[in-house]
C-alpha positions in Angstrom: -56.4 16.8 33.4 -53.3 18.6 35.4 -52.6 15.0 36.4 -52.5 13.8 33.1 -50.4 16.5 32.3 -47.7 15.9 35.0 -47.6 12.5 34.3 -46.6 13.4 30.4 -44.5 15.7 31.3 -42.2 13.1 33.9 -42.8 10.5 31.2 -41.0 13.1 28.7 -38.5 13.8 31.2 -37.4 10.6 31.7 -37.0 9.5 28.4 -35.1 12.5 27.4 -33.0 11.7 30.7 -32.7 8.2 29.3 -31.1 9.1 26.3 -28.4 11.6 28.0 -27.1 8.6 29.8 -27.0 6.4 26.8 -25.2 9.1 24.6 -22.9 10.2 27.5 -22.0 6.2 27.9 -21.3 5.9 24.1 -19.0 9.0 24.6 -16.8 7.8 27.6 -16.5 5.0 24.9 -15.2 6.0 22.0 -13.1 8.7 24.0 -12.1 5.1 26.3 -11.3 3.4 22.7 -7.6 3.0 21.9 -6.6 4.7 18.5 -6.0 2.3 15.8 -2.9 2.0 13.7 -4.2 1.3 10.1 -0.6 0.3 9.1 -0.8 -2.7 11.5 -4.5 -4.0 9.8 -2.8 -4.2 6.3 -3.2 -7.5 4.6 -1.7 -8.9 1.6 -4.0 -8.2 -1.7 -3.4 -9.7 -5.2 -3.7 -8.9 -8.7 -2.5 -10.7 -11.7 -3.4 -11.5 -15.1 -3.3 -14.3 -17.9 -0.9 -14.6 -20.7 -2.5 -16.8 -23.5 -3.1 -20.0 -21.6 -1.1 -19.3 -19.0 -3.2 -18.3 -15.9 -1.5 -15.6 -13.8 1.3 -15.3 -15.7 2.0 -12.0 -14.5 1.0 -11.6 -10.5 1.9 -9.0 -8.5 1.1 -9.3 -4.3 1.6 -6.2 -2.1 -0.3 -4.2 1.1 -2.9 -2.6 1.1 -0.8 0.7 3.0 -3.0 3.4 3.9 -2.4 6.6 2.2 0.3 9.0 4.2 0.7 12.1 1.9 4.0 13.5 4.5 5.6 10.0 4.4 5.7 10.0 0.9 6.7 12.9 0.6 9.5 12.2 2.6 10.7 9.2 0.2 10.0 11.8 -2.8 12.2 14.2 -1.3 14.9 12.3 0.7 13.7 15.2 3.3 12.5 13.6 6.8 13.6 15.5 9.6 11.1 14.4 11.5 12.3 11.2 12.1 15.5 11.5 12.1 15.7 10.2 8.1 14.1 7.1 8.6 11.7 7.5 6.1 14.3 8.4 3.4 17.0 6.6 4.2 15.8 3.1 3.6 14.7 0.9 0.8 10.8 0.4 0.3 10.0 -2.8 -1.3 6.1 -2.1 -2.2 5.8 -5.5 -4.0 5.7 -9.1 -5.1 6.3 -9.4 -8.8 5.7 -13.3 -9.5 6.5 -14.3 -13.2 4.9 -17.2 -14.6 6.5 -17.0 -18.1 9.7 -14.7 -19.9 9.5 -10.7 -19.7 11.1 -7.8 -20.2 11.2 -4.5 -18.4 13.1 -1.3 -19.3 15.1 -3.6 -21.7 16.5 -6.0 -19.0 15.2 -9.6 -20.1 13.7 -11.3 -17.0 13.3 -14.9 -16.6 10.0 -17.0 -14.7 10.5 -16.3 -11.0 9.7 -14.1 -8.2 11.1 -10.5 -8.1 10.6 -7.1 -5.8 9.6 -3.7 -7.1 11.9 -1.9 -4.5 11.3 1.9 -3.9 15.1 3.8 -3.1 14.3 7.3 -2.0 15.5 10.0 -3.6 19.5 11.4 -2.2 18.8 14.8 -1.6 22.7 15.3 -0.2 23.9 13.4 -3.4 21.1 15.1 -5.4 19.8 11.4 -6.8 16.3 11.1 -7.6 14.0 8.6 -6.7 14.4 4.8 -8.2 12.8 1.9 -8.6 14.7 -1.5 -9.1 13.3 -5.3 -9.9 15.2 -7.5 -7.5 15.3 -11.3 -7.7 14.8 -13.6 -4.5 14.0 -17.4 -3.5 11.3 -17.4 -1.3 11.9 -18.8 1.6 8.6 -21.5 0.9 7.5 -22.3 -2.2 4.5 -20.0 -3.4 5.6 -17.7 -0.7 6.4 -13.9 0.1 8.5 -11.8 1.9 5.7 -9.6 2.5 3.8 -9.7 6.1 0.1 -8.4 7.1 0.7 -5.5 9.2 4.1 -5.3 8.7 4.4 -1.5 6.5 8.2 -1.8 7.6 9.2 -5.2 5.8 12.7 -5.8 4.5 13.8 -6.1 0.9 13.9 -10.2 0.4 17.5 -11.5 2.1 19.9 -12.3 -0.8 17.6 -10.6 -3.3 20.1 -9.2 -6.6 18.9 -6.0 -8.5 18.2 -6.7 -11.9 17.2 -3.7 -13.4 17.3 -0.2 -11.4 15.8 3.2 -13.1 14.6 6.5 -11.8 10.9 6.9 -11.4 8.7 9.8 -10.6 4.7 9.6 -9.5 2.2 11.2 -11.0 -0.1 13.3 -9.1 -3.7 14.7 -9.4 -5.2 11.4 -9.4 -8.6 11.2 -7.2 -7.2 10.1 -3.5 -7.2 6.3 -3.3 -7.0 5.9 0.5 -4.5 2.7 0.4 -2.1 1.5 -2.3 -4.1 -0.1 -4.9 -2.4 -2.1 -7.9 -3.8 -2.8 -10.9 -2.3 -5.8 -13.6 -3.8 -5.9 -17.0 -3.0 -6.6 -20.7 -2.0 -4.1 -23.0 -1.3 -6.3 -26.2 1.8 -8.3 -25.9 2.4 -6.0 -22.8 1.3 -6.6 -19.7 0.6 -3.1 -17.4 1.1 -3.2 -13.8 -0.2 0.3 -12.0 0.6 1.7 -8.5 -2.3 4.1 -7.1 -1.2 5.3 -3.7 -3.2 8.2 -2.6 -3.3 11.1 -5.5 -0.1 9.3 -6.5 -0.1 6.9 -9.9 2.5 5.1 -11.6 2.4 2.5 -14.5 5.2 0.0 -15.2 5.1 -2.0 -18.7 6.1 -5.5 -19.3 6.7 -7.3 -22.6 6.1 -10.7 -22.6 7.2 -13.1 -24.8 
């Protein structure tokens, strides 16, 4: 019986022993693991919808960013001490607008093509708020992008002319969307494109004709 015992209680002891190793191993590893930049695993998502028989007549293409609350704030504010007003002293082009057929936003008429939603920060110095502007570009390909997987710090398109420029202000309150979700749908004759980015929303309205 004591026998029995011992041998139970060295079975027992080794197993626990067993798993002490195997947790302690799966420690060093994920202490061993590098930390991952979520801006560099962005890809390029799409949303888009129809126009009467025209498939994807309005179809916008952007990143997928992760959520960064004190970076947006930065843009918001034109405040980014941090790092050294890089963050607030650059243009942000979030987007791929791709027209399929004529539209009109904020009363500027806008022909079939490609166009960027580009974010300007706001001027706290010069006390400007924060805009938005549709610029037109040629892509360098045909059905191309200037936007790059993994690249969160991609230029405005190269030759790209503002069309339209207005100030814009995101909501907030909105449930946290961890990374910048876009939304295209109908509305009508109007076509709705939405920007969630963390508890931040904002809706731009196209009318198509």
């Amino acid at each position: 019986m004591f026998k029995n015992r011992v041998t139970s209680l060295a079975v027992s002891l080794t197993f626990l022993f067993a798993l002490a190793v195997v947790a302690a191993a799966q420690e060093s590893n994920q202490m061993a693991a590098p930390k991952v930049d979520k801006r560099k695993l962005t890809t390029i998502q799409t949303a888009s919808a129809d126009y009467g028989k025209t498939k994807d007549a309005v179809q916008v293409r952007y990143l997928n960013l992760p959520w960064g609350e004190a970076t947006f704030g930065y843009i918001e504010t034109g405040l980014d001490p941090r790092n050294n007003g890089y963050y607030a002293g650059r243009a942000w082009p979030i987007a791929h607008l791709h027209l399929a057929v004529p539209a009109e936003w904020d009363g500027q008429k806008l022909a079939p093509g490609d166009y960027a939603f580009v974010i300007t920060p706001r001027d706290a110095k010069a006390n400007k708020d924060m805009a938005i502007a549709l610029e037109s570009f040629t892509p360098a390909e045909t059905g191309g992008t200037f936007l790059k997987a993994g690249d969160v710090f991609v230029e405005t398109p190269a030759g790209a002319k503002v069309v339209a420029q207005k100030t814009v202000k995101f909501d907030k309150g909105a449930p946290v969307a961890p990374q910048l979700e876009v939304w295209v749908g109908k509305s009508g004759k109007n076509v709705d494109i939405k920007f969630h980015y963390g508890d931040r929303t904002h809706t731009e309205r196209l009318k198509l004709s």
